[in-house]
C-alpha positions as CSV (number, residue, x, y, z in Angstrom):
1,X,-33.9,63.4,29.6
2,X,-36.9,64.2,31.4
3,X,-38.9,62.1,33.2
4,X,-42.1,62.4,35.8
5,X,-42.9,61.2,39.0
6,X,-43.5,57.3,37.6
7,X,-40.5,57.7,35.8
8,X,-41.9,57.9,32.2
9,X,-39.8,59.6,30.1
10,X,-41.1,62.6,28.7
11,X,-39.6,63.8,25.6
12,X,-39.3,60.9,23.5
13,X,-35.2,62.2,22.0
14,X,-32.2,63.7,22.9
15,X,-33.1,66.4,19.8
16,X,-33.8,69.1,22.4
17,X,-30.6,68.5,24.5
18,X,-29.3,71.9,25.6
19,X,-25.7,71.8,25.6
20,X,-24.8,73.4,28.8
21,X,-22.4,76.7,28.2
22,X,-20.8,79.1,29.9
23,X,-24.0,81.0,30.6
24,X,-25.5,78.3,32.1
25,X,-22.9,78.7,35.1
26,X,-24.8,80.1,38.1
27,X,-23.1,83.3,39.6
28,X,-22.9,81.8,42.8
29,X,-21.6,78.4,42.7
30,X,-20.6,76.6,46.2
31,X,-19.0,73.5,45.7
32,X,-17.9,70.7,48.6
33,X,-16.5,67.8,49.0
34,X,-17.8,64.9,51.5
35,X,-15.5,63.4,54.0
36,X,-15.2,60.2,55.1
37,X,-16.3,58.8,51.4
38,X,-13.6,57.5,50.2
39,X,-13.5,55.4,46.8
40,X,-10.8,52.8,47.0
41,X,-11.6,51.8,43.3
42,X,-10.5,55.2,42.1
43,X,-7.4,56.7,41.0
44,X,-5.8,58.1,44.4
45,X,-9.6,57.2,45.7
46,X,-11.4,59.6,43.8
47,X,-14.8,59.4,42.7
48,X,-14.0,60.9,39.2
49,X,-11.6,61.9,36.7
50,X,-13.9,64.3,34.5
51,X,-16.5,64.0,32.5
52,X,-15.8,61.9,29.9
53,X,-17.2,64.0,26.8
54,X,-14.2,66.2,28.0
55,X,-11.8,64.0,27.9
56,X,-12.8,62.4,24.5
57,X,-13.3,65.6,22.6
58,X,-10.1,65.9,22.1
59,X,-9.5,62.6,20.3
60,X,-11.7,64.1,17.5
61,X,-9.3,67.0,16.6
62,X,-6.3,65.2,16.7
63,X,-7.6,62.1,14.8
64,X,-8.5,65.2,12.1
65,X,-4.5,66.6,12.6
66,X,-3.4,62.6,11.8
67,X,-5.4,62.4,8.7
68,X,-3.8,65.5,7.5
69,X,-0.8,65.1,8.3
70,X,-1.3,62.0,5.9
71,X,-3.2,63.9,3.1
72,X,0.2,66.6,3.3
73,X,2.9,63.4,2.9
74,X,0.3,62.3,-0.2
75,X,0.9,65.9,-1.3
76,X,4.6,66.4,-1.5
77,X,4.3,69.2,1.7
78,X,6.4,66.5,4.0
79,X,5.2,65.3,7.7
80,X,6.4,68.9,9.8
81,X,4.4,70.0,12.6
82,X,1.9,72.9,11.0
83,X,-0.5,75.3,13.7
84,X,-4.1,73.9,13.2
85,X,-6.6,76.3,14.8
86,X,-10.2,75.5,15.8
87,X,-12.8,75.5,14.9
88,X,-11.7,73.3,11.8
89,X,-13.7,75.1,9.2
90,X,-13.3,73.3,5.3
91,X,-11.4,76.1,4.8
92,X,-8.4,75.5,7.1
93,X,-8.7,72.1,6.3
94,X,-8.2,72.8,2.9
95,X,-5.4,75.0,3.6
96,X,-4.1,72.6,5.9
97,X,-3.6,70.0,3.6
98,X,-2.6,72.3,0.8
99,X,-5.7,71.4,-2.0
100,X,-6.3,74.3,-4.2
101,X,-10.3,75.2,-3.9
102,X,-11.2,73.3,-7.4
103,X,-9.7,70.0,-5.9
104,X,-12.4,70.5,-2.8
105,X,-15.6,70.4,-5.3
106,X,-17.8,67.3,-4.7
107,X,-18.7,66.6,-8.4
């Protein structure tokens, strides 16, 4: 979000959010850490963990893996580990779960 000096926001969405990337990493990129701070309410007395969009995404991918490890025990192909790469195109999900392209058609 951007806001001005009053605090008013200016853009009225998060539609324009710029993910940050990799390219968004300064070159030069000096980090430190404060002494004398410490957090007693944190873990060891840390501030943070991580970011919590880190920590979460994976919880989307593997609630995907549970469902098709369901959809192959519906199937017949039994509930053995299988490789699952990213990112999960239709595709590998279809070949995943072991549908034949016809059964994937939204009629």
């Amino acid at each position: 979000l951007k806001v001005d000096d009053a605090g008013k926001q200016l853009n009225s969405s998060s539609v324009h959010y710029h993910v940050p990337t990799a390219y968004d990493i300064p070159i030069e990129f000096n980090v430190s850490l404060l002494e004398g701070t410490p957090s007693p309410a944190g873990i060891s007395g840390s501030k943070s963990s991580s970011e919590a969009p880190l920590c979460l995404v994976n919880s989307v991918y593997l609630a995907v893996k549970e469902a098709i490890y369901a959809g192959r025990m519906e199937a017949g192909r039994g509930g053995g580990w299988f490789m699952l790469d990213v990112p999960l195109t239709p595709e590998r999900l279809r070949q995943a779960v072991g549908a034949e392209p016809e059964a994937m058609v939204v009629p």
